[in-house]
C-alpha positions in Angstrom: -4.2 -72.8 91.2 -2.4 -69.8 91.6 -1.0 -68.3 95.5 0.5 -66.0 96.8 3.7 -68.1 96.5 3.7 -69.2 93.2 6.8 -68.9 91.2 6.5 -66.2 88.6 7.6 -68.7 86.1 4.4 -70.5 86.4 2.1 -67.8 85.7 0.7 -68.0 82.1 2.0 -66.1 79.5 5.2 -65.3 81.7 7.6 -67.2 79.8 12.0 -67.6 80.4 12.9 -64.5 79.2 9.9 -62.0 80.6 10.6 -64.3 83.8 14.4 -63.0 83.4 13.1 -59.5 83.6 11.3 -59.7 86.6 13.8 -61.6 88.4 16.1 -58.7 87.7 13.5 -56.5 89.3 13.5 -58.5 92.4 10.4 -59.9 91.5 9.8 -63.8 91.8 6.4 -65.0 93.3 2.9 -63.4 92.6 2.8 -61.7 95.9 6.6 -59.4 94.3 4.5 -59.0 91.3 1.4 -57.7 93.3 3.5 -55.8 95.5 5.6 -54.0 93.0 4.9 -50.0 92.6 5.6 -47.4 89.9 8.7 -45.6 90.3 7.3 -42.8 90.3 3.1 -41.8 90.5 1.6 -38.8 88.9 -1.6 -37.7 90.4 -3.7 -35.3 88.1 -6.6 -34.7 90.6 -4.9 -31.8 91.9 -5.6 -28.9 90.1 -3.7 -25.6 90.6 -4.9 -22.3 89.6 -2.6 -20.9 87.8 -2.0 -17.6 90.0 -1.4 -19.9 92.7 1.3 -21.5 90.9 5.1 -21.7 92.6 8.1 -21.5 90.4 10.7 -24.7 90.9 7.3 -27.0 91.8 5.3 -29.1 89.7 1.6 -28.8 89.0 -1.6 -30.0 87.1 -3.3 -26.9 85.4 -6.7 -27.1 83.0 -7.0 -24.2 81.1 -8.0 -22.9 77.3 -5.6 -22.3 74.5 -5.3 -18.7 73.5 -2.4 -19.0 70.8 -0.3 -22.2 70.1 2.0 -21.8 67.2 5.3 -23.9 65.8 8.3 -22.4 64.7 11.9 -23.7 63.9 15.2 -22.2 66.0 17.9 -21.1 63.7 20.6 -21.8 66.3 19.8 -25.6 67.2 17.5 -26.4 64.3 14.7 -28.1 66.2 11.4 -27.3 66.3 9.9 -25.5 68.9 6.0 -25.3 69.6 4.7 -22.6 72.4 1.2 -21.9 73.5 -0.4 -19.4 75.8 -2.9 -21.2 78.4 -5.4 -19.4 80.3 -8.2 -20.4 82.9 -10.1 -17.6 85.1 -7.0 -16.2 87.2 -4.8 -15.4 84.6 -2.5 -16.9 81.5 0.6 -19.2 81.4 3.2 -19.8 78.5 3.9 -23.6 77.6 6.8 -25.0 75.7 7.1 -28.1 73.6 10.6 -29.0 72.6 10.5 -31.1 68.7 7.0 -31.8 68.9 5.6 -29.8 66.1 2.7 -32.5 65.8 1.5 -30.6 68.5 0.4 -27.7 67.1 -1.4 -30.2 64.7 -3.5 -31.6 67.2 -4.2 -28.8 69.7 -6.2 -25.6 68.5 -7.2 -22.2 69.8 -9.9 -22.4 71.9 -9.0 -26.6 73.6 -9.2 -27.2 76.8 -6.4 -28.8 78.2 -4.8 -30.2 81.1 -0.5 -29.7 81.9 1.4 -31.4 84.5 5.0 -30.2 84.3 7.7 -28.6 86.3 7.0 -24.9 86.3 10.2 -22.6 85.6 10.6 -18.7 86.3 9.8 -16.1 88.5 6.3 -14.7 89.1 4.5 -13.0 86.4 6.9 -14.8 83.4 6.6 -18.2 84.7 6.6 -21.1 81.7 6.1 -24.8 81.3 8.6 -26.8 79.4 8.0 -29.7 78.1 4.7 -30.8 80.0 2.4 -34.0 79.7 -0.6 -32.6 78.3 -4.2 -34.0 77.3 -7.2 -32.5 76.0 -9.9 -32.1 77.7 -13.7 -32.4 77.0 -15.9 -29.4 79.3 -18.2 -30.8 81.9 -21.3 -28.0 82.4 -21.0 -29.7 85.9 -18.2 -29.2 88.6 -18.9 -32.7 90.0 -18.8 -34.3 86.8 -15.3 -32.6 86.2 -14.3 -34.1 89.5 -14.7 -37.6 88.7 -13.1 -37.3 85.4 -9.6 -36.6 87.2 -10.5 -39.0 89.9 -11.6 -41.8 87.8 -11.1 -41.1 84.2 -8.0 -41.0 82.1 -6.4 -38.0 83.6 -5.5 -40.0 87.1 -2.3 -42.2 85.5 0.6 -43.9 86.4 3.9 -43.8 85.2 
């Protein structure tokens, strides 16, 4: 039977070499392994308007796709994939750096939800590069609200 104090190594399915691993990350009973937190934690249950949003922070925003197009730079030869995203307070421009897939998979007229860094000054602020997932429409505000708290959209990283 397992404690609190067991050696890692006699876990099953930890074997020498995942053992190794853990070892180097200062883990070595099952209380470590228990113990041991994500470097870093993003939480998606806060949503920001996107009026409210402050340049230099990051943020969670839902909002629709307006336009979402892929192009390729002449200078760097990469792909470049920008969409406009709007919710009720006003509209926000999102960048994708060699991810042309993305303009694949998202359409005009998705709901979405970004969590990025947001870059700019007021009025010409844009998201580069942001985790995004798409998002089905609740008719109910309180249904929405248990998606982020419960559903797929509260992860860790």
């Amino acid at each position: 039977m397992l404690t609190l104090d067991t050696d890692i190594i006699n876990i099953s399915r930890v074997g020498k070499t995942t053992a190794k691993y853990l070892n180097n990350l200062g883990i070595t009973t099952v209380r470590d392994l228990l113990f041991y937190f994500p470097f870093r934690y993003d939480d998606f249950t806060h949503l920001t308007p996107i009026d409210k949003l402050i340049p230099e922070t990051s943020a969670n925003v839902v909002g629709k796709i307006e336009m979402i197009q892929s192009r390729r730079s002449y200078h760097r030869r990469m792909s470049i994939t920008e969409a406009l995203i709007a919710d009720s307070t006003d509209t926000l421009k999102v960048i994708w750096f060699n991810q042309p897939f993305i303009a694949r998979n998202l359409k005009v007229g998705d709901t979405i939800s970004l969590a990025g860094k947001i870059e700019g000054e007021p009025g010409e602020m844009v998201m580069k590069s942001p985790v995004y997932e798409r998002v089905e429409e609740s008719p109910h505000p309180s249904a929405s609200a248990s998606l982020w708290r419960d559903g797929p959209l509260s992860r860790r990283r």
